[in-house]
Backbone bond lengths (Angstrom), bond angles and torsions (degrees), N, CA, C in turn:
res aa  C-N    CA-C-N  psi(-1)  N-CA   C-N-CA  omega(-1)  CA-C   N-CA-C  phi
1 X - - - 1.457 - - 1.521 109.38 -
2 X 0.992 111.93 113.00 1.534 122.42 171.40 1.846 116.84 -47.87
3 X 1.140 139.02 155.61 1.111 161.21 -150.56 1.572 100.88 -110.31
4 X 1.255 130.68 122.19 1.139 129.89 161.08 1.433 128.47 -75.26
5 X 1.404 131.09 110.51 1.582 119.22 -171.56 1.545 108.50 -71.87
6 X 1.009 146.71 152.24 1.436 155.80 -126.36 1.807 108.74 118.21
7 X 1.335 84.82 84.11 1.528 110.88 -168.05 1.803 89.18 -89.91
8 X 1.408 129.30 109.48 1.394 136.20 145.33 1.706 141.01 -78.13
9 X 1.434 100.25 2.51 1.559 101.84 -157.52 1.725 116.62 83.28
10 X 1.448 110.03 -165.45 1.087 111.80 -178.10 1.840 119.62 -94.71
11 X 0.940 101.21 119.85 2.063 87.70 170.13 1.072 132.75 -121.22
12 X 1.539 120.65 127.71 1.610 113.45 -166.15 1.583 111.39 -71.08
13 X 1.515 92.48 146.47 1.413 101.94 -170.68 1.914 113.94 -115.25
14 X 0.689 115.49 -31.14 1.651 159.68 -139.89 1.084 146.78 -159.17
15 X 1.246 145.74 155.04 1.618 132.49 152.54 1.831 104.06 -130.66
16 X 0.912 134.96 -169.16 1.458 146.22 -148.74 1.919 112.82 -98.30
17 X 1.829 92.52 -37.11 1.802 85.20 152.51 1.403 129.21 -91.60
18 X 1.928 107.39 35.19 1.606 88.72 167.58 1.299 107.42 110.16
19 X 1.105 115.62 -35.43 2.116 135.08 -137.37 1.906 87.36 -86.95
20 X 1.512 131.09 123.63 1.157 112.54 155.58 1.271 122.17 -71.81
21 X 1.500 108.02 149.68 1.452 109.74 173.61 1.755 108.46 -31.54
22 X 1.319 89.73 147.77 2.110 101.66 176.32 1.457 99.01 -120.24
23 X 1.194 137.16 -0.14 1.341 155.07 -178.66 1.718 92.41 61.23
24 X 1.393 114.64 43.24 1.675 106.51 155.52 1.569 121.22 -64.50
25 X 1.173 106.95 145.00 1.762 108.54 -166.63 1.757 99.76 -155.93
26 X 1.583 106.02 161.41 1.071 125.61 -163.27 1.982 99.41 -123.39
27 X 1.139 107.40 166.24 1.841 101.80 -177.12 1.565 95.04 -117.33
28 X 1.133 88.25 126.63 2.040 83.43 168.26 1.630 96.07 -129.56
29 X 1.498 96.14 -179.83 1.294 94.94 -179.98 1.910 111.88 -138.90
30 X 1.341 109.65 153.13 1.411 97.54 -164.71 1.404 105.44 -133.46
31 X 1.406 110.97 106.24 1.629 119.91 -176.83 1.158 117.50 -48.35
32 X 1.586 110.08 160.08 1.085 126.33 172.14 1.679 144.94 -45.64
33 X 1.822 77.42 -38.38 1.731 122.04 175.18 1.632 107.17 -57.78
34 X 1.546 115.06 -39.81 0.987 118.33 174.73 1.648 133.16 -53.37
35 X 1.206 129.11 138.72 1.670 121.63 -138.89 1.812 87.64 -120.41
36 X 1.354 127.26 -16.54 1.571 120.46 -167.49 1.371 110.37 -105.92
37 X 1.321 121.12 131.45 1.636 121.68 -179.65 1.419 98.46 -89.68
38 X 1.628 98.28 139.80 1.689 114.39 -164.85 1.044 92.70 -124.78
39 X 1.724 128.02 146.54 1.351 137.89 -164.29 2.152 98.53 -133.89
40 X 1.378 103.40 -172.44 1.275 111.85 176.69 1.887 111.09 -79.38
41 X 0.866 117.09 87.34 1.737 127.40 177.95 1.081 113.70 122.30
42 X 1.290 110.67 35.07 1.990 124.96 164.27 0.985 92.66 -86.42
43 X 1.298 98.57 146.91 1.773 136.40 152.95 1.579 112.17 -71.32
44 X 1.232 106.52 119.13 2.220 107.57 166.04 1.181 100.61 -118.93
45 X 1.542 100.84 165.42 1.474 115.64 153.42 1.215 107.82 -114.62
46 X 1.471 107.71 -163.34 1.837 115.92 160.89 1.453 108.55 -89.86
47 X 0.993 103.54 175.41 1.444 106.43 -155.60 1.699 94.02 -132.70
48 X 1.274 125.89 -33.85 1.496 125.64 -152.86 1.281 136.45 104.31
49 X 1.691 76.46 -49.82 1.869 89.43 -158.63 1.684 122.57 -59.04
50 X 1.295 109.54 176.57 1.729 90.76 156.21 1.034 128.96 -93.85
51 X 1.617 143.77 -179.00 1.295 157.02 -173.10 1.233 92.26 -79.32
52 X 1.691 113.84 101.29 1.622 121.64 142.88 1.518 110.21 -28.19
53 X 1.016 131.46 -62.15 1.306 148.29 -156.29 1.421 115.48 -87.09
54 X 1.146 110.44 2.04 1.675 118.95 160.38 1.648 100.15 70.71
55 X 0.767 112.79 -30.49 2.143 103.35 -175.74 1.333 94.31 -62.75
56 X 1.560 157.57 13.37 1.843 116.07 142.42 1.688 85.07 106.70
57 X 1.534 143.61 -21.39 0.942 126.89 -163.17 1.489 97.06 -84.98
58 X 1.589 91.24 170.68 1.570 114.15 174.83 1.251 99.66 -76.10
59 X 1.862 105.65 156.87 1.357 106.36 158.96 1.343 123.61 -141.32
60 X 1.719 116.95 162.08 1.151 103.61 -175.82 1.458 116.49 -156.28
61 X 1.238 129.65 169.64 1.409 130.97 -176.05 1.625 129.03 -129.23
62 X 1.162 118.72 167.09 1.310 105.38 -141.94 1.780 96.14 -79.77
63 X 1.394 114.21 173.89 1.509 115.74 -150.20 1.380 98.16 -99.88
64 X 1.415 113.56 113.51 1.704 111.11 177.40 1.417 114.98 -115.34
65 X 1.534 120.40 11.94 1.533 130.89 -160.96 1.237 103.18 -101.79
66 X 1.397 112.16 126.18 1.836 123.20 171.66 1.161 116.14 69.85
67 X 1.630 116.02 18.87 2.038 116.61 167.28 1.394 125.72 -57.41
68 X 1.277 93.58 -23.25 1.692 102.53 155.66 1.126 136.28 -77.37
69 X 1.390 128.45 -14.13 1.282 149.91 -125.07 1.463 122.60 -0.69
70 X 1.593 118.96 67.22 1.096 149.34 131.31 1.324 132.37 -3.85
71 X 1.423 89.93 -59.27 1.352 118.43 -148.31 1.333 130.78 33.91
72 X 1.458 126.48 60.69 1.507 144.00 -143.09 1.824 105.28 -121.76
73 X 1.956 107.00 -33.36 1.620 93.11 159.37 1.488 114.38 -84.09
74 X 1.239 102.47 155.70 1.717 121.73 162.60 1.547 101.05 -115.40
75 X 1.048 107.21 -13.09 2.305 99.71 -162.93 1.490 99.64 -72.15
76 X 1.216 100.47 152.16 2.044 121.92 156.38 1.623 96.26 -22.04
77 X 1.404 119.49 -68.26 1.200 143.50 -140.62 2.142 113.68 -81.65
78 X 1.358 91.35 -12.09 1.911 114.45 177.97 1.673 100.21 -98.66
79 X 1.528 97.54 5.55 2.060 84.83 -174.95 1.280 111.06 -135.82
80 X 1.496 112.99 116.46 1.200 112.07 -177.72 1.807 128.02 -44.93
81 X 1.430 109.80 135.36 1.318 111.75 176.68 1.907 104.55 -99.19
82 X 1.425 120.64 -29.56 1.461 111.79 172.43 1.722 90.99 172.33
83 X 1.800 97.31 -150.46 1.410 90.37 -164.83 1.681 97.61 -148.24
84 X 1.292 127.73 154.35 1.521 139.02 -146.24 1.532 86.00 -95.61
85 X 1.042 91.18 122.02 1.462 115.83 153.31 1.762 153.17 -132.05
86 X 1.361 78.29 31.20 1.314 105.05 -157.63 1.654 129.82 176.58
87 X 1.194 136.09 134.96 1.700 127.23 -164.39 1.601 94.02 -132.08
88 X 1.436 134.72 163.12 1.085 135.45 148.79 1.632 111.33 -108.69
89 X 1.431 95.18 131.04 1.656 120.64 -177.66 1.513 102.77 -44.72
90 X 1.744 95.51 123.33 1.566 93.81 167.40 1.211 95.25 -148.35
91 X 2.023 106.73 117.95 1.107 128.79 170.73 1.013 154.80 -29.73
92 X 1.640 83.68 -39.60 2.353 107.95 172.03 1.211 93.85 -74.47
93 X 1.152 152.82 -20.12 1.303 126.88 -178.70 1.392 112.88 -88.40
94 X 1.123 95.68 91.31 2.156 88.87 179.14 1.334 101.63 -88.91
95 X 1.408 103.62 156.85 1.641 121.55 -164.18 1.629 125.23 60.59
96 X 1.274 103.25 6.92 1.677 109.14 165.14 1.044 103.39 -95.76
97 X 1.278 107.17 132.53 2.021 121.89 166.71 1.519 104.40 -50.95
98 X 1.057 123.14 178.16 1.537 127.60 -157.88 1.605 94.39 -107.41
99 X 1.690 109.29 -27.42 1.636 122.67 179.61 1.023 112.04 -117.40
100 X 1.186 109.48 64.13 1.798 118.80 163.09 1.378 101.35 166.62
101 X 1.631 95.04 140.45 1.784 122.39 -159.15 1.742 71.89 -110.55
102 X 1.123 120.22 119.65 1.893 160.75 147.89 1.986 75.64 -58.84
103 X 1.551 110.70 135.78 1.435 122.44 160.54 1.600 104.40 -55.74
104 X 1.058 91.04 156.83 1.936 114.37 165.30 1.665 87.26 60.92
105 X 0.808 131.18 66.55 1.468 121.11 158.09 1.469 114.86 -160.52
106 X 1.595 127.74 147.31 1.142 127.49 -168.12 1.427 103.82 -90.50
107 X 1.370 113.91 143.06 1.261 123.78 170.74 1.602 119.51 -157.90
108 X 1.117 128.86 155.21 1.352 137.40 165.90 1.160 133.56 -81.87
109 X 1.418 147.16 99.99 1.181 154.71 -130.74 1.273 101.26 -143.09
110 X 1.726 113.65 132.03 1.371 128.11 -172.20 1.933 106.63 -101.84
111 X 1.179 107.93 100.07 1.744 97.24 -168.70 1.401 93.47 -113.79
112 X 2.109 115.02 133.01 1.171 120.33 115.56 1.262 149.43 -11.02
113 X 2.048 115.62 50.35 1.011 108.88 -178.50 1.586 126.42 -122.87
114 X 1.832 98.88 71.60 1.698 100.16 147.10 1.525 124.09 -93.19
115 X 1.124 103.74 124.10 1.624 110.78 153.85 1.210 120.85 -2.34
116 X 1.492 119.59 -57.18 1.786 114.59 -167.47 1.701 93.88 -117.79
117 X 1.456 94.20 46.21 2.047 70.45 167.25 1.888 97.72 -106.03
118 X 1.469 95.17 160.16 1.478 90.16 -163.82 2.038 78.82 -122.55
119 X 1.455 95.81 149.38 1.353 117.68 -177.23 1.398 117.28 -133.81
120 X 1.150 109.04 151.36 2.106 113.00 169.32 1.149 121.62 -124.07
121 X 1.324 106.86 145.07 1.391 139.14 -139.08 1.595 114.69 -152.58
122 X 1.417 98.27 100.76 1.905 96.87 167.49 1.426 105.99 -21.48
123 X 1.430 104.89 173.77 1.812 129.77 167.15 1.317 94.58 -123.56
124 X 1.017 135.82 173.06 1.572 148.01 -178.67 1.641 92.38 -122.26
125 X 1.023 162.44 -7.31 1.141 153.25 163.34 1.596 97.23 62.18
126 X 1.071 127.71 45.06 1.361 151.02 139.88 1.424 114.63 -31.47
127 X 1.439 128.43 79.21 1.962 116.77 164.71 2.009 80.61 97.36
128 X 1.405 126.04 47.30 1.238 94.49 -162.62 1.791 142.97 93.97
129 X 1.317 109.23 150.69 1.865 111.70 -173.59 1.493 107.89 -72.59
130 X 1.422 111.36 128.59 1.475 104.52 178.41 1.969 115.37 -60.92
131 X 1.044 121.03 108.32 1.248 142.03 -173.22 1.514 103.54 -42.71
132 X 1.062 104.51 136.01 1.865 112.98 176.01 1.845 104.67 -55.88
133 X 1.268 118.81 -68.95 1.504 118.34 138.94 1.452 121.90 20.80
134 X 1.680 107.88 -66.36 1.297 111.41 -167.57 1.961 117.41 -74.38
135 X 1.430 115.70 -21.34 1.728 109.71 151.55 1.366 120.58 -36.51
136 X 1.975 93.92 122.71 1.164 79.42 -156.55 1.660 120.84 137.35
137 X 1.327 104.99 -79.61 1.417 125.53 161.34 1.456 122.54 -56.43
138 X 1.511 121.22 168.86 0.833 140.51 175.74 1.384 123.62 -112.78
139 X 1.329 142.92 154.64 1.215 148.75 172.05 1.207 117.27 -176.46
140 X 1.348 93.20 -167.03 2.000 111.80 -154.22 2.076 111.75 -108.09
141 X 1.273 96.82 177.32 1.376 86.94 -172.91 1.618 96.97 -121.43
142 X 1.491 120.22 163.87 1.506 126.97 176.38 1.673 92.66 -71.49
143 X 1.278 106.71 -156.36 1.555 141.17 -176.32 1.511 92.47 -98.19
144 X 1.334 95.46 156.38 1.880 97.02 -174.61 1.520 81.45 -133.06
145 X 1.455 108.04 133.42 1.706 143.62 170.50 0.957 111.15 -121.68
146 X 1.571 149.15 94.39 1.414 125.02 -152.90 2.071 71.13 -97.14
147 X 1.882 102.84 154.94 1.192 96.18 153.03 1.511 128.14 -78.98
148 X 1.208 101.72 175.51 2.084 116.63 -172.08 1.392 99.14 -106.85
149 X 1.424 115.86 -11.97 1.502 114.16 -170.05 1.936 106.34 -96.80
150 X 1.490 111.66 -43.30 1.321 114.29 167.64 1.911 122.58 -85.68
151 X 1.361 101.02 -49.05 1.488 133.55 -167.41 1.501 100.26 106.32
152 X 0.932 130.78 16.71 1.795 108.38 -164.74 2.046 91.51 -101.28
153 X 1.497 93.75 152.02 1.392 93.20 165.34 1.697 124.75 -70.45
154 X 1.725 103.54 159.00 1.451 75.05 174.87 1.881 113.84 -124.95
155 X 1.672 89.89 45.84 1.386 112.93 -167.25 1.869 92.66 -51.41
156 X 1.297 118.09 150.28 1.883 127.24 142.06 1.418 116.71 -134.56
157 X 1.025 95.77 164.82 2.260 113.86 -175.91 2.120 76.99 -79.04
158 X 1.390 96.19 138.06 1.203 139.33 172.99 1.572 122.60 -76.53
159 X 1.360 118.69 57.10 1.357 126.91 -156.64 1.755 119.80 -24.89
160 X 1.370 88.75 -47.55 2.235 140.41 -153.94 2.037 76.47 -55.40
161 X 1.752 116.99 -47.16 1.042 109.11 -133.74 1.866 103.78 -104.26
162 X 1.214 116.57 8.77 1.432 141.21 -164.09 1.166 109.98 -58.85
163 X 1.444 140.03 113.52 1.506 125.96 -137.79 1.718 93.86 -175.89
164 X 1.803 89.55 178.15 1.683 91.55 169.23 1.217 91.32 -140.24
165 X 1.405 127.16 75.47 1.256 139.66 150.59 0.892 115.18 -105.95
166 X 1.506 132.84 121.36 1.729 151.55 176.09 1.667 101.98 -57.37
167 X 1.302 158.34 20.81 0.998 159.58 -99.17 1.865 92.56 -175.89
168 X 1.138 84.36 -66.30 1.803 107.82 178.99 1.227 127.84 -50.81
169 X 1.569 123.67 93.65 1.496 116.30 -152.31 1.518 124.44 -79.79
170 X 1.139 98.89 19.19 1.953 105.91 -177.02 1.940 111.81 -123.96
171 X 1.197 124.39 126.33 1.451 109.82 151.30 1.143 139.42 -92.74
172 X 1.526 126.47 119.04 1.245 100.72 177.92 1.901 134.56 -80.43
173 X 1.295 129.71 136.93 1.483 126.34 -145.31 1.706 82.01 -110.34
174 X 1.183 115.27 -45.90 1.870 118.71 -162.83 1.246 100.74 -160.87
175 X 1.381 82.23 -172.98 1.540 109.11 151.97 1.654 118.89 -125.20
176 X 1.348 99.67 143.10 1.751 97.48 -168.53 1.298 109.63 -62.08
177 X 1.190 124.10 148.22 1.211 120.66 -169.64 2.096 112.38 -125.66
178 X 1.768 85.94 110.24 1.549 108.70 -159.54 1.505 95.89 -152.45
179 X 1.266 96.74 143.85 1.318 136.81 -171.85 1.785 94.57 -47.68
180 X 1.316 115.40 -48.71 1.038 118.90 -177.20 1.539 127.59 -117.21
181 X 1.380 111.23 53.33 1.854 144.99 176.13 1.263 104.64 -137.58
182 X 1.499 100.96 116.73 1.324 109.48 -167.68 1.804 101.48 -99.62
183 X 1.442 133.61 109.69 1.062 93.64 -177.78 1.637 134.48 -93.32
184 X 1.297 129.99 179.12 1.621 124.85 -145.14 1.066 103.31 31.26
185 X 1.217 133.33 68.76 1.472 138.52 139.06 1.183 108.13 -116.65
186 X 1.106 140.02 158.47 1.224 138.01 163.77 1.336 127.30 -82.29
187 X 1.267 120.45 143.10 1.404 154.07 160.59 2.228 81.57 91.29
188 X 1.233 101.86 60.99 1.070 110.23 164.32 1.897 118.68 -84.38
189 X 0.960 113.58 134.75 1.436 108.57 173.76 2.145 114.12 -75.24
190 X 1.405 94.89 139.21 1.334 98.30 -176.17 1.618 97.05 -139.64
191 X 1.617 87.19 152.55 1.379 102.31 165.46 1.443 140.53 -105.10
192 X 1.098 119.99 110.23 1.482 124.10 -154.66 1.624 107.22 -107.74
193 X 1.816 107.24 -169.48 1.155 90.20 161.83 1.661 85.80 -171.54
194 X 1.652 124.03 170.82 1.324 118.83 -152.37 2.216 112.07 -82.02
195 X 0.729 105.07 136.52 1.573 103.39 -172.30 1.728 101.47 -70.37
196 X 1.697 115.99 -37.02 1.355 115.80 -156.68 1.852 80.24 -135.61
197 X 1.464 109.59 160.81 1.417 112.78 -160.50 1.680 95.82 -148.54
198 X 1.114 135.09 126.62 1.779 111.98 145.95 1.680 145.79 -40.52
199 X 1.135 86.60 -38.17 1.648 120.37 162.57 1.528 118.32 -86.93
200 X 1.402 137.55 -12.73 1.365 121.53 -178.02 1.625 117.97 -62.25
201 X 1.057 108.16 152.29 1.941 98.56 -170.37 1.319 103.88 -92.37
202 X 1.318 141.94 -165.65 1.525 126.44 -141.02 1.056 161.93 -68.20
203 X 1.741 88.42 88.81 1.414 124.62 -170.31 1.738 119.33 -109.10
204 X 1.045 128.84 149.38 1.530 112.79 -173.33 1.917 95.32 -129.49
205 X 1.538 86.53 173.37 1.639 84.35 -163.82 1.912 103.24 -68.62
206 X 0.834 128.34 -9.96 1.471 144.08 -165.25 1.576 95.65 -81.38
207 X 1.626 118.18 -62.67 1.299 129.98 162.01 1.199 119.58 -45.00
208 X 1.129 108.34 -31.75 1.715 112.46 -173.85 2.116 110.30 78.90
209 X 0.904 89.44 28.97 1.264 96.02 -176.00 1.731 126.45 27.74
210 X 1.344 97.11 56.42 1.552 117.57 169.03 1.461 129.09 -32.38
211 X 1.061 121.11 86.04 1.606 119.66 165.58 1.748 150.95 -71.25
212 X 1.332 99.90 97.33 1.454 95.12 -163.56 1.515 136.16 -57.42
213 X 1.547 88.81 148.18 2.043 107.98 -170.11 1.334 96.94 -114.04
């Protein structure tokens, strides 16, 4: 049975002792200044900056560092801190979905960000089905478009790029295992989890702050 493509972004499932997701989440906030529209299963980082919005929160923007796996950022801002799962309703924006930040606009965003939570994520069947084989490996992520019609991202793991280069910001752990995941098929859902973290403990920005598997 073939695999249905229905690319969602990433979603936490888990973390590394076992524990299913509890949908614990953190509030960040994502300026105005910011130029990329972020949907429900984007990837962010930190950003630096301060809170447009004056409440004291962190902020951050959506994750565009090492989709190639390059490995070409070193900054705070090239390493994932977690992944959106959530927006808080803001009224002035009429005609924005309630789950999805429209570019250049401030909003509050609820992100999934521990270190060891592990999430799933289409493959793009890129060069071919990501190989059972490939657990284990490492790789890269597509371009993230969140749609305007759902809000969901329509980020996938990068089949083409499946490797054991430390560079590569995703691991792959499996494949989810459902009645309807075919595996080495393509646009199979897998479960991964982040190679480099904002939060991983001793890691430096040079390291990329490496998180252990």
């Amino acid at each position: 049975m073939a695999n249905v493509s229905r690319p969602l972004g990433s979603r936490p499932v888990s973390n590394s002792a076992g524990a299913a997701y509890s949908g614990k989440v953190n509030a960040y906030r994502i300026n105005a200044n910011a130029a990329n529209a972020v949907g429900l299963g984007s990837i962010v980082s930190l950003s630096g900056a301060a809170d447009d919005g004056l409440e004291g929160l962190a902020t951050v923007v959506k994750f565009v560092g090492e989709l190639d796996g390059t490995g070409a950022g070193t900054a705070a801002a090239s390493v994932p801190v977690g992944i959106v799962v959530g927006f808080k309703i803001d009224p002035t924006l009429k005609g924005d979905l309630p789950q999805h930040r429209t570019a250049s606009t401030s909003r509050i965003v609820y992100v999934a960000d521990d270190p060891n939570v592990q999430f799933v994520i289409q493959e793009d069947g890129n060069g071919g089905a990501l190989a059972a084989a490939s657990v284990g490996l490492n790789a890269a992520l597509t371009t993230d478009t969140p749609s305007t019609t759902t809000g969901f991202s329509n980020q996938e793991l990068d089949t083409s790029t499946a490797g054991v280069s430390g560079s590569l910001p995703i691991k792959i752990l499996g494949f989810l295992r459902a009645v309807d995941n075919e595996v080495s098929s393509s646009y199979a859902k897998v479960i991964c989890k982040f190679t480099k973290h904002a939060y991983a403990t001793g890691g430096t920005a040079s390291a990329l702050n490496q998180v252990g598997v």
